[in-house]
N, C-alpha and C positions, 0 to 999 in steps of 0.2 A: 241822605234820603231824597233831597230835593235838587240835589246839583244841575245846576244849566249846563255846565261848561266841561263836565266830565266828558272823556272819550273812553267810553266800554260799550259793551252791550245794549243797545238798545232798553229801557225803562218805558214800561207803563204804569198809570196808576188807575184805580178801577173799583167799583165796588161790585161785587158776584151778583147781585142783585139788578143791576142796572141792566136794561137788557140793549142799550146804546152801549157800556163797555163790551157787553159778550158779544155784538159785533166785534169787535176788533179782536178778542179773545179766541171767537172763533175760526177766524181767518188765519189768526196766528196757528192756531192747531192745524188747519187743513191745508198751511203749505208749509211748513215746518220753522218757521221764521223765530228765529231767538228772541224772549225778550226775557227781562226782570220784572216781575208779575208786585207791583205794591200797594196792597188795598187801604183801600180808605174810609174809614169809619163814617160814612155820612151820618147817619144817626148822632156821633158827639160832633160833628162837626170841621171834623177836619180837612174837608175843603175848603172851609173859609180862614185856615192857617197861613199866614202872612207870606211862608215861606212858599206855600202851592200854588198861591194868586201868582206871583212871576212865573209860574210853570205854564198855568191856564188863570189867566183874568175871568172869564165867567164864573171860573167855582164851581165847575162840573166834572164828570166824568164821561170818558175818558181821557187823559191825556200821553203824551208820549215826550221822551226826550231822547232822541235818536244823535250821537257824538256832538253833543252841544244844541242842537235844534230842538226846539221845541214846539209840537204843534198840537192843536185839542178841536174836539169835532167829530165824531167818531167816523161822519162821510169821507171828511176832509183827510184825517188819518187811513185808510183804506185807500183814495185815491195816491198818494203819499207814497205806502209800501207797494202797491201794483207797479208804479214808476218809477221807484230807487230799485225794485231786484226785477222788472221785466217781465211781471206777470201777467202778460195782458190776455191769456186766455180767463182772466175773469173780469178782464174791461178792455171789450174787443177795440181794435186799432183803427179798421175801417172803417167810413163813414158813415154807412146804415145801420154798421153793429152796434156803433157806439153810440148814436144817435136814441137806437131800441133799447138798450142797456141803460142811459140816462134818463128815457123818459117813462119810467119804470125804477130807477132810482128816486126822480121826481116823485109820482103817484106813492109810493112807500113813504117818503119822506116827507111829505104833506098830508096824507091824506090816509093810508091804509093801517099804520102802526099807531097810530094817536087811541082809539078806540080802545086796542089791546090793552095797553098799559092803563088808562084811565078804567074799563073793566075792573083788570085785577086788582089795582090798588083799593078802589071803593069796593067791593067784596072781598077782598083776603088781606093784601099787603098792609094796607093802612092800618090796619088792627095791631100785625105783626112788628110794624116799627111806633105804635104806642100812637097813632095818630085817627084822627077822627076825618071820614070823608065828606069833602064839601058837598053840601046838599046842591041837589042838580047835575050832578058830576055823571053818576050812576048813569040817568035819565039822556042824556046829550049820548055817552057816549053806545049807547045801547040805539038810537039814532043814528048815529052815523054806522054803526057795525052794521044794520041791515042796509042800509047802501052801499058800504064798500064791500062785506065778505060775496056778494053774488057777479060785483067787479072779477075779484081775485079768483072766486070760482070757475067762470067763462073764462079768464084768462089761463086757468090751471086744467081744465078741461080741454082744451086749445095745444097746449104746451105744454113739456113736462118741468120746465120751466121760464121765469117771468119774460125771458127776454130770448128765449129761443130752447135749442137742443140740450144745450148747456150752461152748469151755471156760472152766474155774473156776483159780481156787488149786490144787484139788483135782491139776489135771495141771500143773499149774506147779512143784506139789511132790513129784510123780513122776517128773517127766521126766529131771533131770540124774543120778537114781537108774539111771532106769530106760537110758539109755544107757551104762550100766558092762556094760551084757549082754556084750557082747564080751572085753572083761576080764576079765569075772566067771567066760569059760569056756562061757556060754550062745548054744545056738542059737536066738533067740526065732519065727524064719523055721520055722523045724522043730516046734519046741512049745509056743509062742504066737502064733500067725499073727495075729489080730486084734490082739494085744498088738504087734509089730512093725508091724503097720498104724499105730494109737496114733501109738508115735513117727514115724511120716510124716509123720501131720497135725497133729502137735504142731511137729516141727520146719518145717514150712511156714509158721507163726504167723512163723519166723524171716526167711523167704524175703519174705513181705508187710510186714513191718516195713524190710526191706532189711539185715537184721543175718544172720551166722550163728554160732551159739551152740551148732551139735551139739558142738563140740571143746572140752576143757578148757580 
């Protein structure tokens, strides 16, 4: 289950829940890229299994072990597959593509998805994995979602998506964020209209690959 040094198949480990695995999960569906899908019970703990720490030292998900390499990060993982099979129409080559593509990876990566997730958790998840949400959690991140969602809004109003005509990482790494809206509490139909457009045509990526990946 844990082998470093195996040559097969590409291996992920993941938990369905984690909406940094479904990045990777995602990508893998909408460019058809093999792997060994092996979840991990965070709830008992099984990232902190001795044998997983040499896979990924943090004790997170996602991780991957690609013929003996192994790397964890769900960015880091995506940059990773784009450059071992030559995908770069979803991490443009040129210099202003890549440049728009990155710093829009950045903004998601700092700043846009933290919100989503801390939402949902403090209203639905936490309940769901038997856990109680830190007080003030709710409060912060309700705060910053009225600063970034009107971001993402002008920017999705603007573009059909983050980084131009078409998509990048940049919405591969918003997307499994950004479908926590309903959890989170959020009406994005109400006060992100282009922003629930977004996820349309993001999840459509899913419909043309033949996979569907809006659910946990």
């Amino acid at each position: 289950m844990y082998g470093v040094d195996e040559a097969m198949v590409m291996k992920i480990w993941f938990h369905p829940e984690s909406p940094y695995a479904r990045r990777v999960l995602c990508f893998l569906d909408w460019t058809g890229i093999a792997a060994e899908r092996i979840p991990l019970a965070l709830e008992n703990r099984e990232h902190r299994d001795e044998a997983y720490l040499k896979i990924n030292p943090f004790a997170r998900v996602p991780a991957i072990v690609d013929n003996g390499f192994a790397l964890s990060e769900s960015l880091a993982i995506l940059r990773y597959l784009v450059a071992r099979d030559g995908l770069w129409k979803w991490y443009p080559q040129d210099l202003r593509g890549r440049a728009v593509a990155d710093q829009w990876l950045e903004y998601v990566s700092q700043h846009a998805s933290r919100p989503f997730i801390d939402l949902a958790w403090s209203r639905q998840m936490a309940a769901r994995f038997g856990h109680k949400a830190q007080d003030g959690v709710e409060v912060a991140a309700l705060k910053k979602m009225k600063r970034e969602l009107p971001v993402l809004e002008a920017r999705l109003r603007a573009s059909p998506f983050l980084a131009g005509d078409h998509p990048t990482l940049a919405d591969v790494a918003l997307y499994p964020f950004a479908t926590l809206a309903g959890e989170a509490g959020l009406d994005l139909q109400a006060d992100a209209p282009h922003a629930a457009v977004w996820i349309g045509q993001v999840a459509a990526l899913a419909v043309v690959a033949g996979s569907d990946v809006n659910q946990p």
